[in-house]
N, C-alpha and C positions, 0 to 999 in steps of 0.2 A: 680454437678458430683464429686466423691469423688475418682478421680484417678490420680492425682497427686504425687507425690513426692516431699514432704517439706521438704528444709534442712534451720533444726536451727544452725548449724556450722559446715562449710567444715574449715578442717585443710589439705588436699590434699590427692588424690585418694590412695596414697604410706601410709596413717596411717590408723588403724581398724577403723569400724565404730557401734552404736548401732543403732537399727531402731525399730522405735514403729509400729507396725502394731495394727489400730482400731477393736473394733465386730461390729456386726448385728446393722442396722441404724446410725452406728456410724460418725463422719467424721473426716477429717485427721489434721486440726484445732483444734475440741476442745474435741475429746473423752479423751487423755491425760493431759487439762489442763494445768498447768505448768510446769511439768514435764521437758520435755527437758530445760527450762530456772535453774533449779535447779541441775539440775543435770552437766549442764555445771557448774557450777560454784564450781567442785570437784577440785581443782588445780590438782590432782592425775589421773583425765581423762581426761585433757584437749587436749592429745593428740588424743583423740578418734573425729571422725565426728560425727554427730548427725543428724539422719531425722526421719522422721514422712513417713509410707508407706502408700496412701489412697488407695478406689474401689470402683466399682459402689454397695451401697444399700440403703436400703428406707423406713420407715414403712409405708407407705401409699399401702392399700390393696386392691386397684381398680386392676382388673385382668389384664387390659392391662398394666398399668404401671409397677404391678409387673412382667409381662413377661417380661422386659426388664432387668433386674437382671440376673446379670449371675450366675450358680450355683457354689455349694462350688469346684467341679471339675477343671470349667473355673476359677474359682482365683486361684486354686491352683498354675494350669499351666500356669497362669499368671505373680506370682511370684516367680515362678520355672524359669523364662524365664528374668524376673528380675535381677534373682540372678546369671545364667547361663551366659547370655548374654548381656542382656540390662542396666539400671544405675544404678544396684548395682554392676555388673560382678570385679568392675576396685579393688574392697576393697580387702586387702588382707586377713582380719580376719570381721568376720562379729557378732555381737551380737543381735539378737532379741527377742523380746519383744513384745506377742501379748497378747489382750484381748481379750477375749468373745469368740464369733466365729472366728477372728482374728487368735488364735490358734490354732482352726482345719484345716485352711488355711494352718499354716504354717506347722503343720505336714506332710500334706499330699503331701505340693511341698518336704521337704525331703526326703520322704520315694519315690516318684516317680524320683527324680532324688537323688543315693545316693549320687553322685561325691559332691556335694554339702555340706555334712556334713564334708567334710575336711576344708572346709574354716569355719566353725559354730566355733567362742569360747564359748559361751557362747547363751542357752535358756532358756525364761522363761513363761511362761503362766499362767496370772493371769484370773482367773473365766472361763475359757473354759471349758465347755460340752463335755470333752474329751470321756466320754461315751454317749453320746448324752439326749438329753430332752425328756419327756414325749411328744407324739405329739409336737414336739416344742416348748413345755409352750405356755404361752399365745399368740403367734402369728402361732398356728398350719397349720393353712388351708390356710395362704394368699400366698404364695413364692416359689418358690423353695428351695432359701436361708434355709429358715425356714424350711420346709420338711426334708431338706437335714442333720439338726439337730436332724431332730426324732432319736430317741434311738431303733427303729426299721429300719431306711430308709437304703438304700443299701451302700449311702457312711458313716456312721457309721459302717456297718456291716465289709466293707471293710475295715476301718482305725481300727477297733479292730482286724480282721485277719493279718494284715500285721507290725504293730504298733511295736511288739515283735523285728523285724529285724533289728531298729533302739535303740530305747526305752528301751531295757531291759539293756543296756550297753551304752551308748550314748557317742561317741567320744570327746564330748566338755560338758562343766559343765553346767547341765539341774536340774530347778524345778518346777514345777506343783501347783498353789497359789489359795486358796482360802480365799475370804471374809469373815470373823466373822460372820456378818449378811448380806451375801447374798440370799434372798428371790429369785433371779433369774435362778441362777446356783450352784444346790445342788452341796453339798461336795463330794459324792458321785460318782456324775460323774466327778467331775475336776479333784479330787485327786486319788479315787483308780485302774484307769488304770494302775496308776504306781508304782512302788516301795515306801514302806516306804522312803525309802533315798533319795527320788523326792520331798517328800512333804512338805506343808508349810501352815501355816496360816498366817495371815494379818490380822490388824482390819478394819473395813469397808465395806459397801453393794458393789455389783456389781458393780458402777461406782467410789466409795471414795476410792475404793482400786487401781483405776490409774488416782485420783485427788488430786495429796499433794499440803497440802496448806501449808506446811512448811519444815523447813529441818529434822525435827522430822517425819514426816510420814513414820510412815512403812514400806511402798513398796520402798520409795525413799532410804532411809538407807538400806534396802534388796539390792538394785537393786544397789549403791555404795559401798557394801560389797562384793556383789556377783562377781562384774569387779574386783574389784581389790583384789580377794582370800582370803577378811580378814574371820575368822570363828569364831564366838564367841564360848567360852565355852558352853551355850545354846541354844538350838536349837530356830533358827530367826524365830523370830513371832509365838508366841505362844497365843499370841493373846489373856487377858484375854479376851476380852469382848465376845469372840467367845467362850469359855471355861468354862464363867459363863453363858452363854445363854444355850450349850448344859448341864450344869451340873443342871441346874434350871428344865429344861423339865425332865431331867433323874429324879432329886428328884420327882415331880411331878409323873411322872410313878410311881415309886417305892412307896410310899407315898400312892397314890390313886388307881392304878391299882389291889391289893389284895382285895379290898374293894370299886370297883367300882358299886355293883349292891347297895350297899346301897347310894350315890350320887345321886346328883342332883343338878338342877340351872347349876348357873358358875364355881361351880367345878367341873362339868362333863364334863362341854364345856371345861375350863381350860385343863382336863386331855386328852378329844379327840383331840385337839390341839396340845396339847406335843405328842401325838401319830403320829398324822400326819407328823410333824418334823422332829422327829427322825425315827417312823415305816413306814411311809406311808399312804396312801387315805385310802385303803383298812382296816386295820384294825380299824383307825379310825369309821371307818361310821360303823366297824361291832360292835366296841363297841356302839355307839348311836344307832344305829337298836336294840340291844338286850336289854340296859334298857329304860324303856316307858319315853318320856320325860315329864317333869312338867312344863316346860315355854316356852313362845316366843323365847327364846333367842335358849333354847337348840334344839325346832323346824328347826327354821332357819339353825342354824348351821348345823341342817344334811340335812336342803333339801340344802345349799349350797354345802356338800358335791356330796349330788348325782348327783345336777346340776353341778358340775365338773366333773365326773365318763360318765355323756350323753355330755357332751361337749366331751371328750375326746375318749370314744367308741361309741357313737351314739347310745346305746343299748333305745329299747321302757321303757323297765320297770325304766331303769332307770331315765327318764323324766317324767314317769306315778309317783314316788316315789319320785321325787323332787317337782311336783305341790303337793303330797298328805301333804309332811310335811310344807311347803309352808301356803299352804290352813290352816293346823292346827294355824302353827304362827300366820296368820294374824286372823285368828276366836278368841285365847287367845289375842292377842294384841289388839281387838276393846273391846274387853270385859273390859279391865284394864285401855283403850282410855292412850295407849302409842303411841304416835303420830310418835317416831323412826322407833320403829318396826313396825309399820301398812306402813308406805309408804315403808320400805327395803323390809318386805314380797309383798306387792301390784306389786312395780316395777317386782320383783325378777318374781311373775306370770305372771306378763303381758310379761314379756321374752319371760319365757318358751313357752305361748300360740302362741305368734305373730312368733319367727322361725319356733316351728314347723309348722303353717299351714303357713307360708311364707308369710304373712297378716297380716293387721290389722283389725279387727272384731270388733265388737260394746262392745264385753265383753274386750276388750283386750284396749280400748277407757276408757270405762267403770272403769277398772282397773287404768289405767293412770291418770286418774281425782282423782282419790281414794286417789293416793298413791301424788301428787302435791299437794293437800291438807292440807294432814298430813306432809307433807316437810314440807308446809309454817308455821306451826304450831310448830313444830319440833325447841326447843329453842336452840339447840346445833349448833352451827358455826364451821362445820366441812365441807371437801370434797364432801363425799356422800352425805351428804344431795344435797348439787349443784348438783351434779351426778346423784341424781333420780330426781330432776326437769328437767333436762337437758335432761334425758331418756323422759320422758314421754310427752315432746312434741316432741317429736321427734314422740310419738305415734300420739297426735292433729295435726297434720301437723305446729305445729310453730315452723318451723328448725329454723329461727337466732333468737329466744329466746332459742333454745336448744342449740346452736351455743353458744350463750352467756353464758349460765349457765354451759355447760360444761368447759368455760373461767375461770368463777367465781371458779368450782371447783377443779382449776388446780392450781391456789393461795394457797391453802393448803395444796398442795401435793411439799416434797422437790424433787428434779432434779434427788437424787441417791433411790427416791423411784419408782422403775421401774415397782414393782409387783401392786403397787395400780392403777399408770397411764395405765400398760397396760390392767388391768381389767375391767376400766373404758374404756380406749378407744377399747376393741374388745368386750364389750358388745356395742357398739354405732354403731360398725360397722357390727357385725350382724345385727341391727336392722337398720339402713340405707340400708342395705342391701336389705330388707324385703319391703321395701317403695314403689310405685309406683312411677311413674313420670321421667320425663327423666333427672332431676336437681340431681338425685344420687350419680353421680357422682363429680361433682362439690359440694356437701354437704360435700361427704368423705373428697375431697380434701382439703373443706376449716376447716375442723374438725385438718385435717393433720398439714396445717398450723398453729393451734392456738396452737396446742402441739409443736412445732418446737418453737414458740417465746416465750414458757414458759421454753426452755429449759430442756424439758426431751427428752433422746436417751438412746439406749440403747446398 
């Protein structure tokens, strides 16, 4: 249970205090890492207390479990009550510090109680969904939590109607941070609710950007800059690595985009990719739909596309057009006997077939054997490979050899890789899903488990 209140240094209720509040599955242990032990150690803040704010969340997407999740609502007025009344009431200047959804949290206990902003010196929100996610990224359908993150749901709609009463002038010194390479939480949403003068880059994915491993860390130097009002000449955190990634994909565009119908291969893919990035789904998949593809690879990539597009709007054609380019891959990839691509497309069908009719079927079986196969064949020692053997007994019925391979697959994947872990782990969980038997749940569960002692959260 992650509702605690951790304090790494009481200097007494009569000095300010900072408080890290965790996101989405996060816990109030280790979402920040060392952070508080570093930051004590500023001689120039040592007057400041230090804690850590937890709450109850989870990734495990069994329905009953996840109804016990309170929504982003009930935390708010949670630690609106906190902050009002309960153990942080006693501080006289209060500075926080949230991640992820953590942030939306904290917005939302401000804006509902504004008394509160008089004691705020200082906010900061590193990688919040301050305009919400596409169906809540990869954890759409399981949570409230998660819903409540849609970029359509009512408490987004809400927190962007109201947002302006606090936010567009904020009484106490506020900045809005994203990760260089955060695959989790676009720039997009974190940063542009707010003003230019709010914003900020950082190097590092959605979790390295509130995991310093040194006194050099970005955030850590932001966050000891920010307390104590120092301002450099240039603006903090410019983050090349963030600035050579977007300025790589922009070349990319620029570069191939004039001259995309004559392309092909993996400079097509390369180019529909930097589109994604930076333009979106949509445009992407309109460029691969409009030139014929020539290989496995560029197949794939657009039925991956569209099998994002039916993940996320459920539409039929778009499932009918993810098996069709599907289908194409894996027909060029047995032709060529690429042992990669024939078991990523195989799995990738056996997906689509098995949620839609909610089953497992003899072709869908059939597929699974296909694509384990060509895994085991597959010379590459990567993730995914683990991942589609992992998948596809899950299709045979051998959960703890899928159990296992999903383990195997998790060795590969580092801790601040959240986009690869959570695509493996909610395609496992659609398909666990899909299973028969009443050991379903206890599968999920113990799936839950093996990613917890690999140390990915998010």
């Amino acid at each position: 249970m992650n509702q605690e209140i951790l304090v790494h240094r009481d200097v007494g209720g009569d000095r300010p205090a900072m408080a890290f509040v965790h996101g989405f599955t996060g816990r109030v242990e280790e979402t920040w890492g060392c952070f508080a032990e570093l930051i004590a150690r500023v001689d120039d803040l040592r007057d400041w207390n230090i804690l850590s704010v937890g709450y109850e969340t989870s990734l495990r997407p069994g329905v009953p479990f996840w109804s016990r999740n309170p929504d982003l609502t009930a935390l708010s007025a949670q630690l609106g009550g906190r902050l009002a009344g309960g153990i942080l009431a006693h501080y006289p200047r209060i500075a926080l510090f949230g991640h992820s959804m953590g942030g939306l949290i904290i917005q939302r206990a401000l804006l509902d109680r504004p008394v509160l902003a008089g004691r705020m010196s200082h906010l900061a929100l590193f990688g919040t969904p301050s305009d919400g996610l596409a169906k809540a990224g990869p954890f759409g359908f399981w949570t409230r939590q998660a819903r409540d993150m849609g970029d359509s749901s009512s408490f987004i709609r809400k927190l962007r109607a109201d947002r302006d009463r606090l936010f567009a002038d904020p009484p106490f010194a506020f900045r809005a941070i994203a990760g260089a390479s955060d695959d989790f939480v676009p720039a997009a949403s974190s940063l542009k609710p707010f003003a230019e003068r709010f914003r900020l880059h950082v190097s590092g994915n959605h979790l390295d950007i509130v995991r310093p491993t040194d006194d050099h860390h970005d955030s850590l130097v932001f966050v000891k800059n920010f307390l104590l009002g120092i301002h450099e000449d240039r603006p903090f955190g410019t983050a090349a690595d963030w600035l050579c990634t977007r300025e790589r994909f922009e070349r990319i565009i620029e570069r191939d985009l004039p001259h995309a119908d004559r392309l092909g291969g993996e400079r097509l893919v390369e180019l529909a990719l930097a589109l994604e990035e930076m333009r979106g789904l949509d445009e992407a998949r309109a460029l691969l739909e409009r030139i014929t593809p020539d290989c496995a690879e560029q197949f794939a990539v657009l039925g991956g596309r569209c099998k994002r597009a039916w993940l996320l709007g459920g539409r039929t054609a778009d499932h009918a057009a993810a098996e069709r380019h599907y289908g194409r891959a894996l027909q060029i990839a047995r032709n060529d006997t690429d042992h990669a691509r024939i078991h990523y497309a195989a799995i990738n069908l056996a997906f689509l077939r098995a949620i839609r009719r909610q089953e497992v079927d003899s072709k869908v079986a059939e597929l699974a054997r296909l694509a384990e196969s060509h895994a085991r064949l597959d010379g590459r020692t990567d993730g995914w490979r683990q991942a589609t053997m992992g998948e596809a007994r899950l299709y045979l019925g051998e959960r703890q050899g899928a159990i296992g391979a999903f383990a195997d697959a998790l060795t590969f994947f580092k801790p601040g890789d959240v986009r690869s872990v959570a695509s493996m782990v909610q395609q496992a969980h659609h398909v666990i899903a899909c299973l028969g038997g009443r050991d379903r749940e206890e599968l999920a569960d113990e799936l839950d488990r093996v990613v917890e002692r690999h140390g990915h959260t998010c």
